[in-house]
N, C-alpha and C positions, 0 to 999 in steps of 0.2 A: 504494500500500500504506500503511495506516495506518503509523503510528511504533513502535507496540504489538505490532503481529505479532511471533510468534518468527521469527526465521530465523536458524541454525547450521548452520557448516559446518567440519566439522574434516576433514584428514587423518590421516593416521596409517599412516607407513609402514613402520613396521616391521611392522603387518597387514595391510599391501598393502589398507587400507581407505579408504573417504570414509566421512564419517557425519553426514548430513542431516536437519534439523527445518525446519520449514517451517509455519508456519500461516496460513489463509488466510480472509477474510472471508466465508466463503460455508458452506453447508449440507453435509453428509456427502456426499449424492445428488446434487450438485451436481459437488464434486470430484470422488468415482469417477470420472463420465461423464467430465469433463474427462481423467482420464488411461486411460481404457479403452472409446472411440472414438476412431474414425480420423478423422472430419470435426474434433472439438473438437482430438485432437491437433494435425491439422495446421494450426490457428489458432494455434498459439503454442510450439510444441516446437523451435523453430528459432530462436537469439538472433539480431535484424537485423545485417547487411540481408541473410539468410541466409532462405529460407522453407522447412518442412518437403513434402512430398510423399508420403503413402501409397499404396505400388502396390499392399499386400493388406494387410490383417488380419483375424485370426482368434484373436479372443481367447477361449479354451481353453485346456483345460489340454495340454499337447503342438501348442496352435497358433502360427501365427505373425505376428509386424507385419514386413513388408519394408519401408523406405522408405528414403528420399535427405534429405540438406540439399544444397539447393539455392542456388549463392551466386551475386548479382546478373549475373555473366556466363555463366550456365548450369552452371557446373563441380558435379557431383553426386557426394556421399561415403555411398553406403550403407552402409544397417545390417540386421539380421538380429534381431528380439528372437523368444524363444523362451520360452512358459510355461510355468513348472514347476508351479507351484501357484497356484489363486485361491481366495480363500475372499472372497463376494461382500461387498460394501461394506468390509470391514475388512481384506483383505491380499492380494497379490500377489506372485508369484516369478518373476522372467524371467532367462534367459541371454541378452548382447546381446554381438556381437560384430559388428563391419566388415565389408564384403564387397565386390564388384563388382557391377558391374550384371547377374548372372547367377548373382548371390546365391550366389559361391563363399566364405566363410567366412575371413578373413584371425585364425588364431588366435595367442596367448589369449584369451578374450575375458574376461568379467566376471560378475559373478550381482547380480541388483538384487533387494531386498529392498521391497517398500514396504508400510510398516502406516500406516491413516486413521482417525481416533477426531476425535470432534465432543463439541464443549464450548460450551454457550452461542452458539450460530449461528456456530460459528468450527468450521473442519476443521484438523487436525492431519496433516499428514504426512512419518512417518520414514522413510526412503530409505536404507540399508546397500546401499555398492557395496564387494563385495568383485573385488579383480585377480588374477586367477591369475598374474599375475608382477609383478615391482616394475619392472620396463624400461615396459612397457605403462601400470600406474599415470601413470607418470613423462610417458610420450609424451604421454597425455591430458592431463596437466596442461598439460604445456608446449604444446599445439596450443590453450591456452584455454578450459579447461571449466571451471576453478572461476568466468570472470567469464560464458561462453557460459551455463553454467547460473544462474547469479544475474538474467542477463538473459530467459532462457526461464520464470523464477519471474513475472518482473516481466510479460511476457506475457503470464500465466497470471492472474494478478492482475484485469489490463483485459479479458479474455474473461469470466471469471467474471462482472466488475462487469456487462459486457455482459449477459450471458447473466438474471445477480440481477432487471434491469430489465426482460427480457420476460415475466419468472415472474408 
């Protein structure tokens, strides 16, 4: 990642919120895909040495992404994301919550926000995770998501670059 890119990440718990900027070297059309397919997600949605796995997705509006992170000795933590709204290339709404491998729903889960705006071949995107409880916040934090997501940024980065170079 260049030195230049924005990347912010705040909490804020008294609104049971994260609130994420992120920009990224690459094209509008570019990103989207990157975060709304399942082959590109699962190139880099998963911080090492941890790899993603998509069993379904169906990105709609009422559809759903099931997968697992997968950690070097097999051990898999599913998740359930669920779309509430897309409005194509510029924003997206999911509910994502935990689950079992039979995709039983471990609640509360979270609502993700993500708006993508492109400035000069560089994509911008804001990320609003709001918690339906602050215990939940709090787990996520402390099971390592503010550095697992910094690391799954930086993945997304070397895919992109990847991907920049077969264009």
């Amino acid at each position: 990642m260049s030195n230049d890119m924005l990347f912010d990440f705040n909490v804020d718990k008294a609104a049971k919120t994260v609130f994420i900027a992120r920009e990224f070297n690459a094209g509008l059309s570019l990103v989207w895909d990157a975060f709304t397919k399942p082959e590109l997600l699962d190139q880099w949605s998963a911080p090492a040495p941890m790899r993603a796995k998509t069993k379904y997705m169906d990105f709609k509006v009422g559809g759903r992404r099931f997968y697992a992170m997968i950690s070097p000795d097999g051990q898999e933590r599913w998740s359930v994301q669920e779309y509430i709204s897309i409005t194509p290339k510029t924003n997206f709404k999911m509910y994502n919550s935990f689950a079992d491998k039979d995709e039983n729903r471990e609640l509360p889960g979270s609502e993700w926000d993500y708006t993508f705006s492109e400035q000069h071949g560089r994509t911008k995107v804001s990320i609003t995770i709001f918690n339906e409880s602050l215990a939940r916040m709090e787990k996520m934090i402390e099971m390592g998501f503010t550095e697992g997501f910094k690391m799954t940024m930086n993945n997304l980065d070397s895919v992109l670059a990847a991907l920049s170079q077969k264009l």
